[in-house]
N, C-alpha and C positions, 0 to 999 in steps of 0.2 A: 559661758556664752549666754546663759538666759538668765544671771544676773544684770550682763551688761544690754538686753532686749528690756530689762525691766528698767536701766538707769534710763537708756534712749526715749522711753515710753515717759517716763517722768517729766524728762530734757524737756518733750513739749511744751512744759508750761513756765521753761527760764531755756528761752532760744541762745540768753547772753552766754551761757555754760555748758559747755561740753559736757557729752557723759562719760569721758575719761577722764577727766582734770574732775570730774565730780565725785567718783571715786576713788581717786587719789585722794583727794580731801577728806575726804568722810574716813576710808576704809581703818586708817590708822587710831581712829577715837574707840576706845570702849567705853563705852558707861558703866558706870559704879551702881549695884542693885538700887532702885528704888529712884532711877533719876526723873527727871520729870523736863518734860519736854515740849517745847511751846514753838510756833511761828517767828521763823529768826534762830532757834537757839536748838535744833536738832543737835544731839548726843550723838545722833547713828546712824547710819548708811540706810539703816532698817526703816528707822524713825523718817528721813528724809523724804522716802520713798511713798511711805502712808499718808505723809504730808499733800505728795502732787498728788496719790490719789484722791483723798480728799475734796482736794481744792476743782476732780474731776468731776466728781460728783455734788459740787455747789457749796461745801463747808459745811457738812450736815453736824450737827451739836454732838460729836462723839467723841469719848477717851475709848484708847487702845492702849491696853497691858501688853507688853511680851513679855513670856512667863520665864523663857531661858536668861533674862537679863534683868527683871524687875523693870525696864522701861517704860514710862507712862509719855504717850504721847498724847496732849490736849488736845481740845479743839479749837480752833481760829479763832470762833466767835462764842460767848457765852457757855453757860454753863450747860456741862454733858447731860442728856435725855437718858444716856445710859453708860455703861462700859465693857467693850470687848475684849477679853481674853484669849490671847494666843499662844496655842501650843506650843508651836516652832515655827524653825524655820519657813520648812516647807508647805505650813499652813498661811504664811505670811507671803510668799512667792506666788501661790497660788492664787489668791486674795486679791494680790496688786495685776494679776495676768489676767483674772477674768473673775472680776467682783463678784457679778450675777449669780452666776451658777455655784464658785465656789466658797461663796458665807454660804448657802443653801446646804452647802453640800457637807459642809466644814461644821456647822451647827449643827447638823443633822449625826453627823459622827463624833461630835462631842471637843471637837478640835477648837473650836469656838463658844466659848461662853458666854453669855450675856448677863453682865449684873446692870438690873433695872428691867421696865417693862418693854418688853418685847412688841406690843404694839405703839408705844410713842418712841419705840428704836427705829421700825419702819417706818413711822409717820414721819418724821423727820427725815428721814430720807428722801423720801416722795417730796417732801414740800422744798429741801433743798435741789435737788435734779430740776424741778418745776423751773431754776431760776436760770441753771446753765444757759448757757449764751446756745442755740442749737447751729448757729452757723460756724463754731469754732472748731479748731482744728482737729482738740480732741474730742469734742460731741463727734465729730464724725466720725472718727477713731471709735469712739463704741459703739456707732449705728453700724461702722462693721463687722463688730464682734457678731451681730446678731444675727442669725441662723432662719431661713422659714419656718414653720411648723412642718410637720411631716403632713402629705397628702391624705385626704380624706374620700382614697377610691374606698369599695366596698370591702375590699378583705384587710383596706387600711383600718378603716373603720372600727371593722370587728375589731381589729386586733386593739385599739386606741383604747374603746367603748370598754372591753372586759380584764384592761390595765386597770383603769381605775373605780367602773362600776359592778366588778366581780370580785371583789376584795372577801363579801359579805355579807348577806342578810345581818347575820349577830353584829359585825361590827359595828353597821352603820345605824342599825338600833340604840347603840347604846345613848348617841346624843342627836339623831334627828328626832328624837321624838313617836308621840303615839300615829303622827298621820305621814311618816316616813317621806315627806315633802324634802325634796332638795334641792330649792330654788326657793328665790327671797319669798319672804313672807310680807304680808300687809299689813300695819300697824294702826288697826284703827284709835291707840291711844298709845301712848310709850308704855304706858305700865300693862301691856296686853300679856298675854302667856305667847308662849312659841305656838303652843296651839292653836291659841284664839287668831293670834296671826296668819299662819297659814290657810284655816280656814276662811276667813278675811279675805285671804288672796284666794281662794279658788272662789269666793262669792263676788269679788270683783273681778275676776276674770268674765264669768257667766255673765254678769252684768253687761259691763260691756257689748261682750256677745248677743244680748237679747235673747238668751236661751229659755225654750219654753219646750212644754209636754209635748213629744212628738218628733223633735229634729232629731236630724243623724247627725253625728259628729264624727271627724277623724283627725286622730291626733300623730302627729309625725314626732316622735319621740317622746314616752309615756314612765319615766321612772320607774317609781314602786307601784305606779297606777292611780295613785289616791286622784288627781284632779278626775279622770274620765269615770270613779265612782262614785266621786262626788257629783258629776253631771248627771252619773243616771240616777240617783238617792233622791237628792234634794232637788233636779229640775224636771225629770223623767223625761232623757234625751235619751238614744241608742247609740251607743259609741264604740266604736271600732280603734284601738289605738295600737300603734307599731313600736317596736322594741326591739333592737340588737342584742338587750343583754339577758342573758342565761339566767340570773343569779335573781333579777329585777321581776323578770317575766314570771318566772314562779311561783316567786312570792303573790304578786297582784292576781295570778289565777288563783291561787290560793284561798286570798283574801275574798276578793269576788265571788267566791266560792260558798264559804260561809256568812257571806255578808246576804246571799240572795242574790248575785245580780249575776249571777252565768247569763242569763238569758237578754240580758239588758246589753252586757260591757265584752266585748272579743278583743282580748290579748292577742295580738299577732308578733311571733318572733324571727322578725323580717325588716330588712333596712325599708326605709321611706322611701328610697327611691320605687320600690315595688307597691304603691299603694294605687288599688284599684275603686274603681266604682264613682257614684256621684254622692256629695254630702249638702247640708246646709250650714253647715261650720265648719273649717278648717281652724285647728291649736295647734301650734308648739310653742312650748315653755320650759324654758332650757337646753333646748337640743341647738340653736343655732351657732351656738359656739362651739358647736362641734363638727358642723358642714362642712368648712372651708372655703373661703369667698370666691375660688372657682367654681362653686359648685351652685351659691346664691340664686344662681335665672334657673338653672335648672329646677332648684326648690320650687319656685315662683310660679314655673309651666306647670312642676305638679300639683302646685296648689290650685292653679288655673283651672287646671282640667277636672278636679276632682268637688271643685264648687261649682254650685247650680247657679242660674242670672243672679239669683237674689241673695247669691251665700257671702257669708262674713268670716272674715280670717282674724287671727292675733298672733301673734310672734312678741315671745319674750324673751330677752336674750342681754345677758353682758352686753357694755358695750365700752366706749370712749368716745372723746368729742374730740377729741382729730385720730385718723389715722396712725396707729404704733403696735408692735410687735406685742404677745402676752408676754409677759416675764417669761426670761429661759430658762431659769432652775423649775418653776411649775409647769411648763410644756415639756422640758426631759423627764422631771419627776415624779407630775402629780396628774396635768392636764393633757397627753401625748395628743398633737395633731390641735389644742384647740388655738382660737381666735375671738377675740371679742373687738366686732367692727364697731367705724363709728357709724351716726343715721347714714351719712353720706354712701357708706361701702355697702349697707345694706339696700340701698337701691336696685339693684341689680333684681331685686325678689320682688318690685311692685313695674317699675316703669315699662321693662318689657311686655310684661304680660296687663298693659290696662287696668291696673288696678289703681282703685282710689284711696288712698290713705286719709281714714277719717278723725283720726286720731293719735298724738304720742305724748306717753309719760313718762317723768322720769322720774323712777320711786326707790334711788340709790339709798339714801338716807336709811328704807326700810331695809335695805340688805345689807349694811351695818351692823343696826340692833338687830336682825339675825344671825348672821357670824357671830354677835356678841354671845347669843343664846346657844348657838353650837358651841362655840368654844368655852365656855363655861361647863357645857354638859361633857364635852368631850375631855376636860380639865379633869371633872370628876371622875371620869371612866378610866383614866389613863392606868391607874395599876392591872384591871379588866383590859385594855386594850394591848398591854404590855405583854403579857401572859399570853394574849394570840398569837403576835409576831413577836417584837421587840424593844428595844431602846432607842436602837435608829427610826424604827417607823415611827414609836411618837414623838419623838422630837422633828422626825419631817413634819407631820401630820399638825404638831403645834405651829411650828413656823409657818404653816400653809394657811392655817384659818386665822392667826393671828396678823401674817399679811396681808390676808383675805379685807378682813376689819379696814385696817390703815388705807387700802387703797381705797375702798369705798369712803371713809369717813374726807380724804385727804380729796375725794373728785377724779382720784387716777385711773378709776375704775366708774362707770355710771351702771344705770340696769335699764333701758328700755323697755317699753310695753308696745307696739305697736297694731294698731289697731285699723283694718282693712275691709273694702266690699270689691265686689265689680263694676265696672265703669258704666253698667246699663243701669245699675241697682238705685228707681229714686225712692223705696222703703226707708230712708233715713230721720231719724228723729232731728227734730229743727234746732234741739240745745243737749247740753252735756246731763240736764239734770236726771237721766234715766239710770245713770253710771253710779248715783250715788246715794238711789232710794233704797231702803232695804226694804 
């Protein structure tokens, strides 16, 4: 029965063929080790089937091994970016029933090999799907596979937030680097450090902001802390930032601690929804892909209420330029509950609440050669990272940032900067050159 679910699924894309007379056709061939297989001239029921999906996902430039038969099935068009390796069967059923999740899954448990690189394997995918027809029968076919993210009330939250940002202080050491930033960085040259970068990015953030000696700030979701340290070091703002995670919060008191700045920076570990008082900046930087776009106005009233006439907001956040689900294997495995809206979906955080949107960037490019700089770091850590958990985790953890890469480099992923005041506020500088004095 879920052989002939996988021939039906196929059939969609030769209506002229039944999926019984397509198996009767096929089911009697065996291939001899080492056959090779091309468009038109399938060996194998197997081979056929990889074929429609393929042509599901746009004809992306891939060979596929099946290892119980030596079968090589080619790709449609040009030569393969890479070659996957299949175990069995039942990693090949899987594959054709729900791509997404199970290469993710299938890679991750070693069931799937990849000979070549792993980021122009992605890439290549991304810019084939790019071409799929999206009103066809089976583009719809997979826009029903897809699942919503799980809700982001507050005990979802929690529980989302300390899947993936309670893994580790040691871990996440080993390839974020010394200012434990985990969000793109700003490249004010290509050839910058990860360092130079990140700092970069929290100087142009304050930029932006017009941060000077004096203001208060509140940040609605604070990682390891380093941007609201960096506000009160280098601009001598007083910053109050909020954080769900146990593991995060720690750490940044910690730090805070022997860096000097108790007195300056207050870790609160407490969702944003609870954030009290009035400020002259409202930040978040990374945490909106973590909301959930029911929850976007609500952000918006808090930020509302928590800035004075004349305060200034920014929101950085994942995004996309139309509306689409995150990838499923990284919302079951890596990212639970997130979302990366497009500008459009993010509205819901300015228009209600009067706000003036003075500014947006889009600095994906630099969240590229970040990933590129985690993953390189994270490459070298892997024996260290192995030794913590496993073999499954780094090879999730590889396909996660190595994805990471592809989407951003491919456009399938953007990073917004969004940059806000209130609708009384005429404090505004008459040009953008303040954004980019140092």
């Amino acid at each position: 029965m879920a052989l002939q679910r996988l021939i039906n699924f196929g059939d969609l894309q030769d209506k002229k063929m039944s999926a019984n007379s397509g198996f009767q056709e096929q089911a009697t061939v065996t291939p001899p080790s080492g056959t090779e297989s091309g468009p038109g001239r399938e060996a194998s029921i197997e081979a056929r089937l990889l074929r429609r999906m393929l042509a599901t996902l746009g004809d992306p430039p891939i060979e596929f091994v099946l290892s119980w038969n030596g079968e090589h099935i080619k790709p449609a068009n040009g030569t393969p970016v890479a070659t996957l390796r299949l175990a069995d069967r039942n990693t090949l059923f899987g594959l054709l029933a729900d791509p997404t999740v199970r290469f993710g899954d299938s890679y991750s448990t070693g069931d799937i090999e990849v000979d070549g690189d792993l980021i122009a394997l992605v890439s290549a995918v991304h810019r084939s799907m790019a071409r799929v027809d999206v009103g066809s029968s089976l583009s719809r076919l997979v826009a029903g596979w897809i699942k919503r993210p799980r809700r982001n009330t507050p005990a979802a939250s929690r529980d989302n937030i300390h899947h993936h940002y309670d893994l580790g202080n040691d871990f996440y050491s080993l390839w974020l680097g010394e200012t434990m930033a985990y969000t793109c960085a700003y490249y004010p040259t290509a050839q910058a450090t990860l360092e130079q970068a990140q700092i970069a990015k929290m100087d142009h953030v304050c930029r932006k902001l017009r941060l000077k000696a004096g203001d208060t700030v509140v940040e609605a979701g604070c990682g390891w802390g380093t941007l609201a340290m960096h506000m009160a070091s280098r601009y001598g703002a007083k910053v109050r930032a909020y954080n769900i995670s146990t593991e995060q919060i720690a750490f940044a008191r910690d730090r805070a601690a022997k860096l000097g700045l108790t007195g300056r920076v207050e870790f609160v570990h407490d969702d944003y929804r609870n954030i009290t008082g009035q400020y002259d900046v409202f930040a978040s930087v990374g945490m909106l892909e973590h909301v959930g776009r029911s929850y976007y106005q609500d952000l918006g009233r808090i930020a509302r209420r928590s800035l004075t006439a004349v305060g200034r907001g920014l929101i950085h956040s994942i995004g996309r330029n139309r509306a689409a689900p995150l990838d499923r294997w990284i919302e079951r495995r890596i990212f639970p509950g997130a979302y990366a809206p497009s500008l459009g979906e993010m509205m819901p955080i300015f228009e209600p609440n009067d706000f003036s949107v003075l500014d947006v960037e889009n600095i994906r490019l630099h969240y590229a050669l970040t990933l590129r700089h985690w993953l390189e770091r994270f490459t070298a850590a892997e024996q260290k990272v192995r030794a913590m958990f496993d073999e499954h985790f780094v090879r999730m953890w590889r396909l996660y940032l190595a994805g990471s890469v592809a989407a951003f480099e491919t456009g399938t992923l953007q990073l917004f900067q969004v940059l806000f005041t209130t609708q009384e506020n005429n404090d505004i500088p008459l040009t953008r050159q303040y954004m980019y004095q140092n």
